[in-house]
C-alpha positions as CSV (number, residue, x, y, z in Angstrom):
1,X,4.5,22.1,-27.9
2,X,5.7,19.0,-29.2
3,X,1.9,17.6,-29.3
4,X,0.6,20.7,-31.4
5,X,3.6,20.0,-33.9
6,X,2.8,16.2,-34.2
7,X,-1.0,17.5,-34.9
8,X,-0.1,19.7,-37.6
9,X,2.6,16.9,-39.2
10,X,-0.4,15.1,-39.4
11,X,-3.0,17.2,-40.4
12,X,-1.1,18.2,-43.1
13,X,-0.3,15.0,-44.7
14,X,-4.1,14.4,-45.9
15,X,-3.2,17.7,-48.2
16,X,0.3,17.3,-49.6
17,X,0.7,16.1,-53.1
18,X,-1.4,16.2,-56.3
19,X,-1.5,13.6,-59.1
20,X,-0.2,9.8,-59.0
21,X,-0.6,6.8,-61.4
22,X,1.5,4.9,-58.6
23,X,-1.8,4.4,-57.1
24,X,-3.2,0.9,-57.6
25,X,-6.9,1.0,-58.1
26,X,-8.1,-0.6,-55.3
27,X,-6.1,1.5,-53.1
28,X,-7.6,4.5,-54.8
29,X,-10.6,2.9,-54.5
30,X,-10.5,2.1,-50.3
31,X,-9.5,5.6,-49.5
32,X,-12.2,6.8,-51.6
33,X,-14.5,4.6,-49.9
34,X,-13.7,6.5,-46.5
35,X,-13.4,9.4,-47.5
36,X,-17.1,9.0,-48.6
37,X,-18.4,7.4,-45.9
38,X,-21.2,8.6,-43.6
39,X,-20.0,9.6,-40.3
40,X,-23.1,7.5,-38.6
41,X,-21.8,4.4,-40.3
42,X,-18.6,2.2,-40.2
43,X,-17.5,2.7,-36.8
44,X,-17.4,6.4,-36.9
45,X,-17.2,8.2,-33.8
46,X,-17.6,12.0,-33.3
47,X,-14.7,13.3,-31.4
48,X,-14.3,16.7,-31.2
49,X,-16.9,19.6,-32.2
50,X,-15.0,23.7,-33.6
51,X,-16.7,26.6,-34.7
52,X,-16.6,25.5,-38.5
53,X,-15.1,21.2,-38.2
54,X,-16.2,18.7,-37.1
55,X,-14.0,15.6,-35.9
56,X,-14.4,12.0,-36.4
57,X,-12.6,9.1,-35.8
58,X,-12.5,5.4,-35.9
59,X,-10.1,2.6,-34.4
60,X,-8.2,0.9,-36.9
61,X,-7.0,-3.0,-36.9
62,X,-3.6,-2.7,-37.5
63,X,-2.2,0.3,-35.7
64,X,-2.9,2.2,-32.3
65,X,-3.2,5.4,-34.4
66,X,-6.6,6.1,-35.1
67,X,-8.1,6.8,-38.7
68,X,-9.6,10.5,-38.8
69,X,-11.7,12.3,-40.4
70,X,-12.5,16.3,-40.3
71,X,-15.5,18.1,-42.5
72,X,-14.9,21.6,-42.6
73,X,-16.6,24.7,-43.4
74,X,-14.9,26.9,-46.1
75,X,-17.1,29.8,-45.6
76,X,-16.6,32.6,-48.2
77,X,-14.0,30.6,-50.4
78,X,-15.3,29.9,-53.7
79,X,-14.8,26.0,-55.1
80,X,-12.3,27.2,-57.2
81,X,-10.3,29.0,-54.8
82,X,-10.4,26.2,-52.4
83,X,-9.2,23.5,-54.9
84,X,-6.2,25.6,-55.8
85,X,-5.3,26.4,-52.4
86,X,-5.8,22.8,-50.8
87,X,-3.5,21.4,-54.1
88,X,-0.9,24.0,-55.0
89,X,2.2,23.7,-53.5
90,X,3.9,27.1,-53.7
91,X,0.9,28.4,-52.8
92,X,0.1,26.4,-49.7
93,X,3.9,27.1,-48.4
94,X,2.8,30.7,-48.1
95,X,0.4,29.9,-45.2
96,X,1.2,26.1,-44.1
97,X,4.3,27.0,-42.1
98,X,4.5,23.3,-40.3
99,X,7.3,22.2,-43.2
100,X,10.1,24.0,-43.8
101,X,11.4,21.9,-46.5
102,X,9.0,21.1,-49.5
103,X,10.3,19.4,-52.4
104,X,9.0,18.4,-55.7
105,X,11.0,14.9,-56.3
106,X,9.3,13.8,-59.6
107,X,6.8,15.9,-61.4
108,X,5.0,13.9,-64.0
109,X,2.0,16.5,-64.9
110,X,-0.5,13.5,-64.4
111,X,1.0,13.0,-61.1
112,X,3.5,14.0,-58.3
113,X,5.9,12.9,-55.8
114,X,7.3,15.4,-53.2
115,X,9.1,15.2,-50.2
116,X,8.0,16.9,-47.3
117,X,10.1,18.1,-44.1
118,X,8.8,19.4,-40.3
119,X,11.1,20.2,-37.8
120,X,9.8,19.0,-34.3
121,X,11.3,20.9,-30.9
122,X,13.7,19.2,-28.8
123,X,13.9,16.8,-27.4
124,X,11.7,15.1,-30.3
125,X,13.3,13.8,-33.5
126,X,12.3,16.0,-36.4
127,X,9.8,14.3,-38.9
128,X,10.0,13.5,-42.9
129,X,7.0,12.1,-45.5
130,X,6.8,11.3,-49.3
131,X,4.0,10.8,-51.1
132,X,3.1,9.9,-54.3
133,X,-0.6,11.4,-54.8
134,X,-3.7,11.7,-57.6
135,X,-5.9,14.3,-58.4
136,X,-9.6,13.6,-60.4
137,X,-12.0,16.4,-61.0
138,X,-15.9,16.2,-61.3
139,X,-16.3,19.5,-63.0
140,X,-19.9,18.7,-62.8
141,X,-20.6,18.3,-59.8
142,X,-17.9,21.0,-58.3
143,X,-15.6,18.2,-56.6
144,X,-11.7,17.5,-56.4
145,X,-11.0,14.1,-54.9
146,X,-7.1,14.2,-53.9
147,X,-5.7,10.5,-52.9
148,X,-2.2,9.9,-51.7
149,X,-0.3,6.5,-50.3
150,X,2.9,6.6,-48.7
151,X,6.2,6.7,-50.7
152,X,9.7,6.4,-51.4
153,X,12.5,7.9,-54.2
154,X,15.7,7.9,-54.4
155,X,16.3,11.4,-54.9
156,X,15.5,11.3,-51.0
157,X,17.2,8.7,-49.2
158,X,16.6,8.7,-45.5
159,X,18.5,11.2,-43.2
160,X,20.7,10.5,-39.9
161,X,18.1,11.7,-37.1
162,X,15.5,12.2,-38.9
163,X,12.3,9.7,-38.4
164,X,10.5,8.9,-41.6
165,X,6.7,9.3,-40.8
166,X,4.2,6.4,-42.7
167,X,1.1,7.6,-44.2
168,X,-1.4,4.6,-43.8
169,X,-4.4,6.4,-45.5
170,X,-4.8,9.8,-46.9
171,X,-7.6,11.2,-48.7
172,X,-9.5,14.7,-49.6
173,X,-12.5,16.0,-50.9
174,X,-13.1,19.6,-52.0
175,X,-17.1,20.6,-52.9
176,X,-19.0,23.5,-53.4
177,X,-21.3,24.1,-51.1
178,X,-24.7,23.3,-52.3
179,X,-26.1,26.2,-49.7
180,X,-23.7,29.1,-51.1
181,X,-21.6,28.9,-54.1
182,X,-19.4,30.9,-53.1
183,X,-18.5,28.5,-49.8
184,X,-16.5,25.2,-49.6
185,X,-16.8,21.7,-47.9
186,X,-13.5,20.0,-47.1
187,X,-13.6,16.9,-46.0
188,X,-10.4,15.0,-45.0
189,X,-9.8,11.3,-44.0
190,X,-6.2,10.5,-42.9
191,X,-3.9,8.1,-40.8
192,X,-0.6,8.7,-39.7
193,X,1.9,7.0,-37.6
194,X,4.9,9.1,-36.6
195,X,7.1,5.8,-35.9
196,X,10.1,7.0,-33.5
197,X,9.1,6.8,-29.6
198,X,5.7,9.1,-30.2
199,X,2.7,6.9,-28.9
200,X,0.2,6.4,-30.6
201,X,-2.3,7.7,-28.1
202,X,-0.5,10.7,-27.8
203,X,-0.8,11.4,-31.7
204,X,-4.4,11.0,-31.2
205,X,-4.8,13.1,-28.5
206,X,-3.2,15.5,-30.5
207,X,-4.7,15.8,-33.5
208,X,-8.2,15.8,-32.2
209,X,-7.6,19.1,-30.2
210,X,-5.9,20.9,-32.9
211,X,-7.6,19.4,-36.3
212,X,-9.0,23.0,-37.1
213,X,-6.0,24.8,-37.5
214,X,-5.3,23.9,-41.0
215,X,-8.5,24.9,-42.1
216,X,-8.4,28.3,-40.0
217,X,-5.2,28.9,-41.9
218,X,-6.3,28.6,-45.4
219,X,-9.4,30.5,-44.6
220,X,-7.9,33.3,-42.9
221,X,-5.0,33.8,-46.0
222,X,-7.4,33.7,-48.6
223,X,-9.7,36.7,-47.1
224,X,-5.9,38.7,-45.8
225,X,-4.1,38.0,-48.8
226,X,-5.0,35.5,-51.4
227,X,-8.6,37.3,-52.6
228,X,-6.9,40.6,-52.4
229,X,-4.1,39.7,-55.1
230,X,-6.6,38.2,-57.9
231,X,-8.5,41.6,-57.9
């Protein structure tokens, strides 16, 4: 239990915030960069084949977590639909039920910080993120890069028992799929170290066996729900 919740913690943190001029250029720039990056090249190494994802990873030089990346079929969710969905908070909270705590901290229009809160089950500390993150739009192409970097505020000082997680790199991009318009490609790239006593091996175990479920539950709430209420 406590392995699918540190999947999900970190699943989720490649998708949490929109918008951020905290983001120095060249860090926008590196996570782009990997993000972007063919899976045959740079040290990728396929890990873990679903129905509609598949799972990459890579060893990374200064922690035991591994970097990973997923690229997922949308299948039947419009560009549009996908963007808002992946990006909208109140909307994401509807389906996303890993955090029971989401909260906007600063809320700039260009960019925003929020703080994000999972409870993990016992005997595991629960877990706690903030993230500053930046949204750019190719209209043209039908893409949505969303960049985050870990953060800090001090509308959210850190809680007794509570272990702050670290976001080491966190990245998205949302395209139309050039096969069916009315179909999405998400690809994710993201690294996150839990800190407390969770090994690192044990948050990569994790989030290789259960890196679909994200997508499986955006997919399956807009068809249920989401589609139904914008007719």
């Amino acid at each position: 239990m406590i392995l699918y919740w540190v999947c999900l913690l970190s699943k989720r943190i490649a998708v949490m915030a929109q918008g951020s001029d905290k983001i120095p250029p060249e860090t926008f720039e590196e996570v782009l960069k990997k993000v972007q990056e063919e899976e045959k090249d740079a040290g990728w190494q396929h890990a873990k084949t679903f129905e509609h994802t598949e799972v990459y990873r890579k060893s990374s030089s200064d922690s035991s977590v591994h970097i990973f990346k997923c690229v997922s079929n949308l299948f039947g969710v419009p560009y549009n639909d996908a963007v808002k969905l992946t990006t909208d908070v109140q909307l994401r909270s509807r389906y996303d039920t890993t955090f029971t705590e989401i909260k906007v901290l600063e809320d700039c229009g260009h960019y925003s910080t929020i703080y994000w809160y999972c409870p993990f089950p016992t005997p595991a500390s629960d877990r706690e993120i903030i993230l500053h993150s930046w949204v750019k739009q190719d209209e043209a192409t039908k893409t949505t890069y969303v960049i985050s970097i870990n953060g800090e505020h001090a509308n959210a000082p850190a809680k007794s028992k509570v272990v702050r997680a670290e976001s080491k790199l966190s990245g998205i991009i949302i395209k139309q799929d050039e096969k069916d318009p009315n179909s999405s490609i998400l690809t994710t790239v993201s690294q996150t170290d839990m800190k407390g006593m969770i090994p690192g091996f044990i948050v990569n175990g994790a989030f290789v066996k259960s890196s679909d479920n994200w997508r499986d539950a955006l997919v399956n709430f807009y068809h249920n729900t989401y589609s139904k209420e914008q007719q």
